[in-house]
BAFI-3210 file (N, C-alpha, C; in Angstrom, 3 decimals, decimal comma, padded with zeros to 6 digits):
// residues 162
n [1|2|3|4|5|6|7|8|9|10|11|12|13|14|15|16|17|18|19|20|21|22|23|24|25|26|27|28|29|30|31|32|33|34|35|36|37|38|39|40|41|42|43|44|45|46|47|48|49|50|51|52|53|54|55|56|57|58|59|60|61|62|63|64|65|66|67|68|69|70|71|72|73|74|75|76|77|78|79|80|81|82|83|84|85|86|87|88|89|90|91|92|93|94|95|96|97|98|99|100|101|102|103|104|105|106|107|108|109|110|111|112|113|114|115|116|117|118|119|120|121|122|123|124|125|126|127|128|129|130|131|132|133|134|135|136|137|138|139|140|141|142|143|144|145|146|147|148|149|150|151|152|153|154|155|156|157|158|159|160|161|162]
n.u [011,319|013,036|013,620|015,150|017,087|018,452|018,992|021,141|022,956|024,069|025,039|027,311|028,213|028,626|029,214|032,162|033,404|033,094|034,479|036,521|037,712|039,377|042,696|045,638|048,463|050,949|052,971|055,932|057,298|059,327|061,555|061,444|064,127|066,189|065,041|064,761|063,531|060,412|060,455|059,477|058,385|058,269|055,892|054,616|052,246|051,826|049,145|047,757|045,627|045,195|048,172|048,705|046,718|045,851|044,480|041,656|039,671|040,102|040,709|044,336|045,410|048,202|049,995|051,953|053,307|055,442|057,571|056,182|053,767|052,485|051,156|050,315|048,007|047,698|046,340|046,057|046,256|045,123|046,951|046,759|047,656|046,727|046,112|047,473|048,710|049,509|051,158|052,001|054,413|055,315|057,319|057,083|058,840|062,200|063,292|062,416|060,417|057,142|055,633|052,700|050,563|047,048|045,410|043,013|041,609|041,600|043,548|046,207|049,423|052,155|055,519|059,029|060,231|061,960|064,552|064,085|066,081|066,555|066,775|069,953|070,953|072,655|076,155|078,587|079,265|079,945|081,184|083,256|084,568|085,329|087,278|089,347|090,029|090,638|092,912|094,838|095,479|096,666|098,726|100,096|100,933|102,686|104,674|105,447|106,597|108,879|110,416|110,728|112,187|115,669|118,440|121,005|124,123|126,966|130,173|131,712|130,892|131,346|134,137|134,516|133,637|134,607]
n.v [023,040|022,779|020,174|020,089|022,090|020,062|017,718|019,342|019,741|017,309|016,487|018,083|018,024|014,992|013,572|014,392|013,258|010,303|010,187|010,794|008,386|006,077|005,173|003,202|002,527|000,430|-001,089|-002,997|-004,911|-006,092|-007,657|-010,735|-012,291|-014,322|-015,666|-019,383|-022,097|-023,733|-022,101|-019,869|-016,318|-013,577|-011,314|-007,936|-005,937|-002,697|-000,649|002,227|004,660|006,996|007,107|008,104|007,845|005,199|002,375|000,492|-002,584|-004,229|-006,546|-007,618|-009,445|-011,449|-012,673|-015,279|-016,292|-018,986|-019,609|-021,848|-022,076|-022,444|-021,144|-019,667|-017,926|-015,586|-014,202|-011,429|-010,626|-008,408|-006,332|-004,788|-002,513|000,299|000,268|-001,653|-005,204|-008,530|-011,144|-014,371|-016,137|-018,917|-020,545|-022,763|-024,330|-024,181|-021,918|-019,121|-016,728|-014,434|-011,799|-010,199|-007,715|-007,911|-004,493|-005,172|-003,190|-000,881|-001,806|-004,649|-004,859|-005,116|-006,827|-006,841|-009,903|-013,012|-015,039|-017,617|-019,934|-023,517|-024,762|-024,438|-024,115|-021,712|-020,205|-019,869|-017,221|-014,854|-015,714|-017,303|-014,856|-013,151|-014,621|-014,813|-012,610|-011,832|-013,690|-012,776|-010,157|-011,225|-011,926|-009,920|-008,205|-010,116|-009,943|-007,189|-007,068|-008,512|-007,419|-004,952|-005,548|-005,283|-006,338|-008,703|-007,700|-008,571|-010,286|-008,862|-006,147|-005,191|-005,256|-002,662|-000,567|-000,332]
n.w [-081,102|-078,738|-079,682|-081,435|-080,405|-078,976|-080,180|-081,973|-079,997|-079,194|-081,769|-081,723|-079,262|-078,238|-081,221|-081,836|-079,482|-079,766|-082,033|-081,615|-080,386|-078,750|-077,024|-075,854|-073,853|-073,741|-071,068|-069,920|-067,472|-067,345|-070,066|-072,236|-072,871|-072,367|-070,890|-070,089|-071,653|-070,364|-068,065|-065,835|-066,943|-065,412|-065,719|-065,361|-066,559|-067,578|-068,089|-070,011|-070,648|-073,797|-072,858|-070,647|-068,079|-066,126|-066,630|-065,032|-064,234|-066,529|-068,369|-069,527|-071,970|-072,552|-075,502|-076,906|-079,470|-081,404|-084,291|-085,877|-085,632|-082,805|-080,363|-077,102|-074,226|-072,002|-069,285|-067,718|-064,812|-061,830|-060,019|-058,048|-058,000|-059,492|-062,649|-063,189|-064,424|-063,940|-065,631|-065,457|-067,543|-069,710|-071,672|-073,870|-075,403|-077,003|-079,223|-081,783|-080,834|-080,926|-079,576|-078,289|-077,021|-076,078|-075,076|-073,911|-074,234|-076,652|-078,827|-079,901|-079,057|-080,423|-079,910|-080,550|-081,576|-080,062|-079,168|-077,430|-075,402|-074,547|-071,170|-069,504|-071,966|-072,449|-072,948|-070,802|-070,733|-068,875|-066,620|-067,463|-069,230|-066,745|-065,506|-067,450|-067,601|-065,487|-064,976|-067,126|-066,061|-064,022|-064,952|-066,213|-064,383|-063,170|-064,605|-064,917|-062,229|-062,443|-064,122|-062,755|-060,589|-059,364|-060,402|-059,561|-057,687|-059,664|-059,758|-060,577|-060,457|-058,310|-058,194|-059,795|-058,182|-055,997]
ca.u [012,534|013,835|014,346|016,040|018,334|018,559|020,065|022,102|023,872|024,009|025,978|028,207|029,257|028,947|029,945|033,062|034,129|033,215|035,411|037,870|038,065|040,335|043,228|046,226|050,031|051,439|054,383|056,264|057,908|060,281|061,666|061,811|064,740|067,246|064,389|064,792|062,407|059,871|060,471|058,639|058,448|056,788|056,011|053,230|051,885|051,346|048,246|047,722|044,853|046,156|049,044|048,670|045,279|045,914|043,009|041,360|038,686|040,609|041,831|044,716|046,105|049,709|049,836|053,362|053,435|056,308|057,574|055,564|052,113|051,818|050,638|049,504|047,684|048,226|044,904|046,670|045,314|044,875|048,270|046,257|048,237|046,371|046,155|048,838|048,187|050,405|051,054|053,227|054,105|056,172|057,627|056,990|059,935|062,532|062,913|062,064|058,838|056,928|054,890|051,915|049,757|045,902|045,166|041,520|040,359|041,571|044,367|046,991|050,845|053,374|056,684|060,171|060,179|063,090|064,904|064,312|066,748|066,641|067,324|071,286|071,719|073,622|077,173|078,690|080,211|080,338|082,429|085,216|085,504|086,162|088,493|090,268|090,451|091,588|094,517|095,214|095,774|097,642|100,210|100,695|101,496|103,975|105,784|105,790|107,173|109,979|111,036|111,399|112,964|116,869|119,341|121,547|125,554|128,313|131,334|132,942|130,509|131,850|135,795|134,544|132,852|135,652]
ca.v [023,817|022,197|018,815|020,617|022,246|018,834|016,842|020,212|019,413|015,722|016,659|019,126|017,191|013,798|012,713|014,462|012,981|009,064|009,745|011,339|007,309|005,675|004,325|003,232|002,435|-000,700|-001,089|-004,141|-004,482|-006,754|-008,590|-012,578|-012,516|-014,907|-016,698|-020,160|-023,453|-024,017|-021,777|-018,402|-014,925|-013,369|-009,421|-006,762|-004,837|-001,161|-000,473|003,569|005,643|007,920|007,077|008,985|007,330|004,124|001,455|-000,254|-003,217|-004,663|-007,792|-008,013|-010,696|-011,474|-013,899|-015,703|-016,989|-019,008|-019,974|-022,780|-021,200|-022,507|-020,399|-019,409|-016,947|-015,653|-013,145|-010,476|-010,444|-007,486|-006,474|-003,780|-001,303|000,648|-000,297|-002,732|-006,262|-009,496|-012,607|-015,224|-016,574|-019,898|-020,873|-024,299|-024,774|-023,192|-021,172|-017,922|-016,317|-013,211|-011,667|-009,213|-008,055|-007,204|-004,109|-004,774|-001,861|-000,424|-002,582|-004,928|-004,119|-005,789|-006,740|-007,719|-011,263|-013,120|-015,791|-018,700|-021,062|-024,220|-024,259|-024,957|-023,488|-020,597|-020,586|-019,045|-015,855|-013,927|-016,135|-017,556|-013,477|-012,791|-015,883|-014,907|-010,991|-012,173|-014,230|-011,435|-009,324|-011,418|-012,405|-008,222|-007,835|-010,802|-009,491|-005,848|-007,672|-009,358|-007,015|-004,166|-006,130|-004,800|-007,764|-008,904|-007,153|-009,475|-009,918|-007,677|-004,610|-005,186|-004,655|-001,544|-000,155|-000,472]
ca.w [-081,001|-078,145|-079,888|-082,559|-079,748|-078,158|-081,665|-082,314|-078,650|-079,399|-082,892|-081,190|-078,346|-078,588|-082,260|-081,862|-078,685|-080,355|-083,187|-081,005|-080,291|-077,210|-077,292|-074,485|-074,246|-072,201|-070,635|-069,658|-066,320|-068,326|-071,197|-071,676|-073,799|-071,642|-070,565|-070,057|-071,740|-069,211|-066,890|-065,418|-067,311|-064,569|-066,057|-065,319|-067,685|-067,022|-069,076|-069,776|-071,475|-073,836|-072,245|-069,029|-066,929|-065,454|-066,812|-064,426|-064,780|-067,420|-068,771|-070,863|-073,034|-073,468|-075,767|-077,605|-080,856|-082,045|-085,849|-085,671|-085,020|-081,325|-079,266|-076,304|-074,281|-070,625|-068,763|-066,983|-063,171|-061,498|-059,106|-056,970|-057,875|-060,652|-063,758|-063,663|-064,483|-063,761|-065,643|-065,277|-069,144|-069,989|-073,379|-073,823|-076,409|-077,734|-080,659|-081,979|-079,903|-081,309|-078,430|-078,029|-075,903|-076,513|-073,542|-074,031|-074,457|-078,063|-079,905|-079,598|-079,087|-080,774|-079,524|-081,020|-081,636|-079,076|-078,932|-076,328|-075,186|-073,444|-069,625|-069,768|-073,436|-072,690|-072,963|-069,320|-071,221|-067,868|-065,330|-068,349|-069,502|-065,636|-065,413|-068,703|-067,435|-063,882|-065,695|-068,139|-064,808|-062,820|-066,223|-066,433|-062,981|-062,652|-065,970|-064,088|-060,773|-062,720|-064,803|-062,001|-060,016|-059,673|-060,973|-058,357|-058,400|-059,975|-058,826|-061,325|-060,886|-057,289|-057,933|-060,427|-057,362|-054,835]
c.u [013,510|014,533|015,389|017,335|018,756|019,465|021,243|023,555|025,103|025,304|027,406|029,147|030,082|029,674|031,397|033,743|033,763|034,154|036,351|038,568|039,327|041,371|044,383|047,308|050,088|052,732|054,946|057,412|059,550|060,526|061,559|062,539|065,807|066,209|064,020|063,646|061,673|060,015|059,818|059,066|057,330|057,045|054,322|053,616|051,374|050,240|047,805|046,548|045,074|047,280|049,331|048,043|045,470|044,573|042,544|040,147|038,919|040,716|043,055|045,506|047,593|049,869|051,589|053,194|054,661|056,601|056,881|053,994|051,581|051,959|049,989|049,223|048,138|047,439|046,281|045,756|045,639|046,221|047,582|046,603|047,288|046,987|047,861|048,466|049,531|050,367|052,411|053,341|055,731|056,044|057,638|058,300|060,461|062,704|062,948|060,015|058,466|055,725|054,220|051,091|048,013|045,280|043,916|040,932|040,265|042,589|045,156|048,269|051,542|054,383|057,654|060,170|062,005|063,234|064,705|064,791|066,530|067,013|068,927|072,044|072,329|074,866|077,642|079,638|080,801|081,605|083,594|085,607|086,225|087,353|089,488|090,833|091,291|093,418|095,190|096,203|096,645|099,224|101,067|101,408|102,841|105,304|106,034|106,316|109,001|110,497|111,758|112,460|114,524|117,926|120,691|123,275|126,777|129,214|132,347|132,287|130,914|133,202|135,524|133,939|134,137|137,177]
c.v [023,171|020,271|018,878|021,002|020,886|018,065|017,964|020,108|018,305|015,941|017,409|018,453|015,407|013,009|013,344|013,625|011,133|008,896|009,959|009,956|007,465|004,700|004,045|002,211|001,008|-000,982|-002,146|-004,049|-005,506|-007,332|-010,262|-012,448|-013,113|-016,103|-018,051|-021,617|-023,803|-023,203|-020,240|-017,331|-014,491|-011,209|-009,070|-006,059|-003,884|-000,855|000,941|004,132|006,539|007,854|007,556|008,413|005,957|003,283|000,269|-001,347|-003,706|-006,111|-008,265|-008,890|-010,602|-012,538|-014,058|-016,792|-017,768|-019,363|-020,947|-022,982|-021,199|-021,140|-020,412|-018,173|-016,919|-014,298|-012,763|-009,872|-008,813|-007,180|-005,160|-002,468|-000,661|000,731|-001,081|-004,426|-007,446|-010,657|-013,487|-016,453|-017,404|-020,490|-022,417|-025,536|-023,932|-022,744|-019,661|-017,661|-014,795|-012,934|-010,307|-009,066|-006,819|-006,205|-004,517|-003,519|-000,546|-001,123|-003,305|-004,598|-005,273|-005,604|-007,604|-009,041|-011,564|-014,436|-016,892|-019,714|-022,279|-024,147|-025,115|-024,504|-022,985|-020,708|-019,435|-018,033|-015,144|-014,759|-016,484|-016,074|-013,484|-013,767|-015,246|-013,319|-011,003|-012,691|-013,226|-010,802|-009,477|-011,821|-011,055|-008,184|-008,312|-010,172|-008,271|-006,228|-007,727|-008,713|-005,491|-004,589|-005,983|-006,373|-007,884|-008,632|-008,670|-009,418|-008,797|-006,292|-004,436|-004,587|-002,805|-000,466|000,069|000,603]
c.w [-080,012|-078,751|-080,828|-081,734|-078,610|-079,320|-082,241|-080,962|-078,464|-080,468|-082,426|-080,455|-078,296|-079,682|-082,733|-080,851|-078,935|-081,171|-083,186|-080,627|-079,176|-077,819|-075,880|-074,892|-072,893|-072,453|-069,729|-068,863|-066,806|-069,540|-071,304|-072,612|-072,242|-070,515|-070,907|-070,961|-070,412|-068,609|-066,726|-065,995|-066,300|-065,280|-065,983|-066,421|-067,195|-068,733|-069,244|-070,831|-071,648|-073,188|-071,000|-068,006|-066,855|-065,864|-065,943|-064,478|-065,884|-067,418|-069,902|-071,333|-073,562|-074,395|-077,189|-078,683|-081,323|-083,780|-086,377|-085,787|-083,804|-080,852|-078,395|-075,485|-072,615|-070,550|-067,990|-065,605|-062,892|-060,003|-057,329|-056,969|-059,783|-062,153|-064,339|-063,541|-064,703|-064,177|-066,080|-066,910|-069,190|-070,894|-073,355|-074,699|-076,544|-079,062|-080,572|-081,745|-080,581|-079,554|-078,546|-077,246|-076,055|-074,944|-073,070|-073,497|-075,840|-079,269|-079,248|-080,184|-079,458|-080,330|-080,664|-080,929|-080,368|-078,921|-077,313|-076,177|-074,611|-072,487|-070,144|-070,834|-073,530|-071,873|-071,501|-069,911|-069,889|-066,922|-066,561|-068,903|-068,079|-065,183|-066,563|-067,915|-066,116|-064,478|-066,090|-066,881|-064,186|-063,836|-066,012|-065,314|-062,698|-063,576|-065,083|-063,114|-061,615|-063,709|-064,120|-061,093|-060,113|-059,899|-059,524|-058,456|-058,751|-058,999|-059,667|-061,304|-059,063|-057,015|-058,435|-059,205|-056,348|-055,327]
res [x|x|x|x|x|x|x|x|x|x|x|x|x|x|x|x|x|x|x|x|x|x|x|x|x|x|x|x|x|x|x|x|x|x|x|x|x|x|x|x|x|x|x|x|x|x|x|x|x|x|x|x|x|x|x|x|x|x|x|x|x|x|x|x|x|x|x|x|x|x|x|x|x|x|x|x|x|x|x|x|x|x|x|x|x|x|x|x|x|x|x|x|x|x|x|x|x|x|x|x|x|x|x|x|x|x|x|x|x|x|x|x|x|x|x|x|x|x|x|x|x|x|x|x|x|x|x|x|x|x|x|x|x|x|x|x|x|x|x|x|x|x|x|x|x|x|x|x|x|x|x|x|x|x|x|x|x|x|x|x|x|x]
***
């Protein structure tokens, strides 16, 4: 009787809470989209059970694929701060990069694929807008100067005056 209420326990508790199965959300302390050829993506991964519980004793895998098939992988160290894990990930070329990251401990997460440039590639949009908007600014102004500006009296709005 008792082994009977021992496998009736077993059924009850246990093979619901196996098939209730684990799973966990990660979260990326940044993007590498503007990130350079060669050079450092440094991002933590916030790793979450059920999304809520911090996973600790982990290792997880970021790893970047490009169109090409290279790839490579990058272990996610341990930052001290619970369940957050740190790795430092550099594109070896550029191109188009797909990127995921396995939490180890129920699936891997896919990310948006992202463009990577060469170091130097990108065109300096920000300082020639503020150069162009500065100009802009100072054109308006002078036109507003020189058009308030009162015109200086003749000599004939002089006699009409007198």
């Amino acid at each position: 009787m008792k082994k009977l209420l021992l496998a009736l326990v077993v059924a009850v508790v246990a093979v619901p809470a196996a098939s209730a199965g684990g799973w966990a959300t990660v979260g990326l302390s940044s993007l590498p989209a503007g990130t350079p050829t060669g050079e450092k993506w440094s991002v933590d991964m916030t790793v979450l059970q059920h999304g809520v519980a911090p996973l600790e004793g982990i290792a997880p895998v970021l790893t970047i694929v490009n169109t090409d098939g290279d790839s490579h992988r990058f272990v996610g160290k341990p930052t001290g701060k619970l369940g957050v894990y740190h790795a430092d990930v550099v594109f070896p070329s550029s191109g188009t990069w797909s990127y995921e990251v396995w939490d180890d401990f129920s699936k891997t997460h896919t990310f948006k694929p992202v463009e990577i440039g060469a170091a130097g590639d990108s065109f300096p949009y920000l300082p020639l807008g503020l150069a162009l908007a500065l100009a802009l600014g100072l054109a308006g102004t002078t036109l507003v100067y020189l058009r308030r500006r009162p015109e200086p009296a003749t000599v004939t709005d002089l006699r009409e005056a007198a």
